[in-house]
C-alpha positions in Angstrom: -32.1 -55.3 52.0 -28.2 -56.2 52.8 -27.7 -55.8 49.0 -28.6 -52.1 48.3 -26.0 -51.3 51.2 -23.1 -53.6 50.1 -23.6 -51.5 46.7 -23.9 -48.5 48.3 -20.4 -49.0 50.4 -18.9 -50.3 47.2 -19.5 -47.3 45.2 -18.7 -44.7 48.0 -15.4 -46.6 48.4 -14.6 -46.9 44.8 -15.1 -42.9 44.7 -12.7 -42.4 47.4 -9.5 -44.8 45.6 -10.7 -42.8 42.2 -10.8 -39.2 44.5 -7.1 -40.4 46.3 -5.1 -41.7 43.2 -6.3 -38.2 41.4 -4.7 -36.4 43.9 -1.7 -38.2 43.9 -1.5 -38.1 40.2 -2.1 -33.8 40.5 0.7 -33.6 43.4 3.0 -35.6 40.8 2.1 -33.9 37.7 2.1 -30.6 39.6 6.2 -31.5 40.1 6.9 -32.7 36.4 4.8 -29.8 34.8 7.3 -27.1 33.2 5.0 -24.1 32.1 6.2 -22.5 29.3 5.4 -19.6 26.6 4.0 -16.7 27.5 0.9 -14.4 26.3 2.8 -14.1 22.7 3.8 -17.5 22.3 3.0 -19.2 19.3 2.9 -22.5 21.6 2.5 -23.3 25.0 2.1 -25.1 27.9 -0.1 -23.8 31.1 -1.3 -25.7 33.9 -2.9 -25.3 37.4 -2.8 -27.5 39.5 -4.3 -27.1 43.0 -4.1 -23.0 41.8 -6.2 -21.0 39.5 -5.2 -20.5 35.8 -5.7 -17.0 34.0 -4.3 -17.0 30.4 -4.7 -14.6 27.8 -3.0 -14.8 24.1 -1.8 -12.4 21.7 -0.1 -14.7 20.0 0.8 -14.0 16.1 0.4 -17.5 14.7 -1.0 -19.5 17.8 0.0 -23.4 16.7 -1.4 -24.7 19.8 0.0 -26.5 23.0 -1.0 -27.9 26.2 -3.2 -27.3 29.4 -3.5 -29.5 32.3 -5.5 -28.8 34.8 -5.5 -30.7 38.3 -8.0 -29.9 41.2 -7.8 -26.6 39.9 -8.6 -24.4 36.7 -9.9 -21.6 35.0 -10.1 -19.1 31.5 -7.6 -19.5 28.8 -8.3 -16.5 26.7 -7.2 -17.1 22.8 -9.5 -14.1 21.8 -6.3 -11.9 21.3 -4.5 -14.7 19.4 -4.3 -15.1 15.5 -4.7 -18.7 14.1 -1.8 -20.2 12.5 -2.5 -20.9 8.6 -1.9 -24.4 8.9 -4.0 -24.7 12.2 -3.3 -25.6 16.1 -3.2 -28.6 17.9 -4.1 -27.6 21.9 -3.7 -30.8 24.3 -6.3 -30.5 27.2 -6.2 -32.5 30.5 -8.4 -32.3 33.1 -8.5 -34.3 36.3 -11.1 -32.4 38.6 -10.7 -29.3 37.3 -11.5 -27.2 34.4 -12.4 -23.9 33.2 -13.3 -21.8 30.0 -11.3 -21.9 26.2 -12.5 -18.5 24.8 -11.7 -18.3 20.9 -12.6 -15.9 18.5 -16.0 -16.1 16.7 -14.1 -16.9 13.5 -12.2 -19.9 14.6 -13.2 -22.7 13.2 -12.7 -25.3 15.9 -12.9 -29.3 16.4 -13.4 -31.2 19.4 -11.9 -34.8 20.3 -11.6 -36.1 23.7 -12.4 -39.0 26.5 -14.2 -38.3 29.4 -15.1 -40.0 32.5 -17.7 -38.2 34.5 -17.1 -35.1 32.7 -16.6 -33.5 29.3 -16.0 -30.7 26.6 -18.5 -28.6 24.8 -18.3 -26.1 22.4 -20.9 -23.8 23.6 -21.5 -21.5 20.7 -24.4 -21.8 18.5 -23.9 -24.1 15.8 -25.3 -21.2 13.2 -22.5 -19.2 14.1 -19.2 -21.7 13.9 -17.2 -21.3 11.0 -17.5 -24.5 8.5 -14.2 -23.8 6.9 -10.7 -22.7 7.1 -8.2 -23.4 9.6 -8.8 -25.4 12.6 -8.0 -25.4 16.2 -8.3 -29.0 17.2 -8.7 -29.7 20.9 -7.6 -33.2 21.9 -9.0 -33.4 25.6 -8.6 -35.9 28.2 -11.2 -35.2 31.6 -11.9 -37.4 34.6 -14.3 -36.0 36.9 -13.2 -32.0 35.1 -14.5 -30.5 32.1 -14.3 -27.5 29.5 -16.7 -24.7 27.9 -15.4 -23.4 24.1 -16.5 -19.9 24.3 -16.5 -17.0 21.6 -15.4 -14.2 23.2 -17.3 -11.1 23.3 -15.5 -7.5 23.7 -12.2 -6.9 25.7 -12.0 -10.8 26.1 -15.4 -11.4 27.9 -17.0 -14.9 27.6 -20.1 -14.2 25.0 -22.1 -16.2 27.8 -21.6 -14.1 31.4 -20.1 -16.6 33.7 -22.8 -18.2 36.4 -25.6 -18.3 33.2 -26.2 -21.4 31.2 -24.4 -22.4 28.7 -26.6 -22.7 25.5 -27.1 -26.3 24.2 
């Protein structure tokens, strides 16, 4: 019975390094990070790290940008935002964090990522995601953080209510 303890020790400790070096990594990034744009940027860059993140677009041709989110997180609102013709590229990095993306119903988006003990979902229902036209494509890194793609109902509100489940 030593065995199922030895395991047990190893795995709590391994959690604890992985737990330690992602701090250290979201005090570091949290000094390099410059934010930039703002709510009518075409691109941007937003972050929270150790904070809470509240974004909301009105952008006129959103191309895309990048959000990193460290022990913190929260809604990046692209419902007031018009797509770009030619698309967006929007970098997403989570490291125990996360939060909500909330797009239009008429985006059309796709999803590309790596994820350790965590992931990104677009969480509308398949019937009603656009099959062509423009594309926001998400490239996402998560460790231990993850992301809901939401349409956005009226005046910005997630079309799921936050604290319900998120339809498969």
């Amino acid at each position: 019975m030593r065995l199922p303890g030895r395991v047990l020790r190893l795995v709590v400790a391994s959690m604890v390094v992985a737990w330690a070096a992602s701090a250290a990594w979201a005090v570091t990034a949290r000094r390099r990070f410059v934010p930039r744009g703002t709510p009518e940027s075409d691109e941007i860059a937003i972050g929270a790290y150790y904070d809470e993140l509240q974004f909301e677009s009105r952008a006129g041709s959103f191309r895309g940008g990048t959000i990193e989110c460290g022990f913190g997180g929260g809604v990046v609102d692209l419902s007031g935002a018009t797509l770009d013709p030619s698309g967006a590229r929007l970098r997403v990095t989570a490291v125990f964090g996360g939060g909500q993306i909330l797009v239009p119903p008429s985006w059309r988006v796709e999803i590309h990522g790596r994820a350790l003990f965590g992931g990104i979902a677009d969480a509308r229902p398949v019937a009603q995601r656009p099959a062509v036209g423009p594309a926001l494509v998400i490239d996402a890194v998560l460790f231990f953080g993850g992301f809901a793609l939401q349409a956005a109902g009226r005046h910005g509100e997630p079309a799921v209510p936050q604290g319900e489940p998120v339809p498969a």
